[in-house]
C-alpha positions in Angstrom: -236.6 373.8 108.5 -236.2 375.6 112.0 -237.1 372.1 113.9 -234.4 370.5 111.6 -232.0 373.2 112.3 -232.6 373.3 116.2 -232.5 369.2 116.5 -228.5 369.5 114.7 -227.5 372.0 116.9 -229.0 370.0 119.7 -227.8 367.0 118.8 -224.1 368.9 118.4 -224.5 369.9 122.1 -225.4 366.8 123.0 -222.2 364.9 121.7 -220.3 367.6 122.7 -221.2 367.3 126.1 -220.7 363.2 125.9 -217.5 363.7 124.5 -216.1 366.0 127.5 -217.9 363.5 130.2 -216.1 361.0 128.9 -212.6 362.3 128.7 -213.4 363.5 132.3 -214.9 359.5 133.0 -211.1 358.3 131.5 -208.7 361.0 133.5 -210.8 359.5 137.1 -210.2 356.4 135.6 -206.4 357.0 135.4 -206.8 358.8 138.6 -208.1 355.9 140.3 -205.2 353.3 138.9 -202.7 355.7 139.8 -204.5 355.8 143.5 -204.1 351.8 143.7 -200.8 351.4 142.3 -199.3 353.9 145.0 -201.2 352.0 147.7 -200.1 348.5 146.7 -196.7 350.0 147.2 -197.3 351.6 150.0 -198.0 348.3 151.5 -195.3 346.4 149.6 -192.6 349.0 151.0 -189.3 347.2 150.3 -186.5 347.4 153.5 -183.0 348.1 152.8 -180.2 347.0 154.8 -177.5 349.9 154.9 -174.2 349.1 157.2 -175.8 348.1 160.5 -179.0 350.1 159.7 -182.4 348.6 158.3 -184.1 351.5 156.3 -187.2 351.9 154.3 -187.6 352.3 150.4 -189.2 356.0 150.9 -186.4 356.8 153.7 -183.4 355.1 151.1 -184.8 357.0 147.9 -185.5 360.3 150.4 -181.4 360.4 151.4 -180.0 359.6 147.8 -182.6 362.8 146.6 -180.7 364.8 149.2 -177.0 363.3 149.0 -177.2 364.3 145.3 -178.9 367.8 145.8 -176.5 368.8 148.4 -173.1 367.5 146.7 -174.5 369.6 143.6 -175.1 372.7 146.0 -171.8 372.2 147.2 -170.1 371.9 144.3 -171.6 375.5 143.1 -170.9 377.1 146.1 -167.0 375.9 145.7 -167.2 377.1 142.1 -166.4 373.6 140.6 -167.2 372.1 137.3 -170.5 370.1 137.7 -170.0 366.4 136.5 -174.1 367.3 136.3 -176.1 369.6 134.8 -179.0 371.5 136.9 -181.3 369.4 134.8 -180.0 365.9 135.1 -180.0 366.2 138.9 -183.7 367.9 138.6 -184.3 364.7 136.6 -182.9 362.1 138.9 -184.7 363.7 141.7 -187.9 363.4 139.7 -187.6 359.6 138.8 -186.6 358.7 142.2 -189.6 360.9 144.0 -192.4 360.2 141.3 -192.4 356.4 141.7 -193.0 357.0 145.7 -196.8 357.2 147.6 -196.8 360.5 149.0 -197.4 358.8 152.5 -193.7 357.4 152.2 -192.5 360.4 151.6 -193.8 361.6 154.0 -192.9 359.2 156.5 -189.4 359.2 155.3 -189.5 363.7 156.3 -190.8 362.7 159.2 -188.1 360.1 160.6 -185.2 362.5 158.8 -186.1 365.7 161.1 
């Protein structure tokens, strides 16, 4: 009876544990995808020509980010009605930013200062 009961609990631990590894083994997986889809387009960086200017995808999505967070700054400070809400621009930021490797990003702070 005790060597019966000791084996279940055992083998309850032990799926436990295999059941945790693997949703650990899935989020690297996911992890590591992530990892290679942001380097593929960190190499595939699409160029933008603006007026006489050539610009890069990190450095285009890095000044509309900023040309929309300062016009809704501005429009707060003058008291205006917002076309936006807080959460829309917050949004658009978002979708703009997440798509981007971090190493554009960077790049893109780095050329704007």
């Amino acid at each position: 009876r005790q060597s019966t009961a000791l084996l279940a609990l055992y083998s309850k631990k032990v799926e436990k544990l295999t059941s945790e590894l693997n949703k650990i083994a899935e989020a690297q997986k996911k992890i590591e995808e992530d990892m290679k889809r942001k380097r593929k387009l960190a190499k595939e960086e699409k160029l933008y020509s603006v007026s006489s200017n050539i610009e890069r995808e990190g450095d285009r999505n890095l000044r509309l980010v900023m040309d929309k967070v300062v016009e809704h700054m501005h429009t707060t400070m003058e008291g205006k009605q917002h076309n936006k809400s807080r959460k829309e621009v917050r949004d658009e930021t978002l979708s703009l930013l997440l798509g981007m490797p971090s190493c554009s990003v960077e790049k893109a702070l780095n050329t704007s200062a």
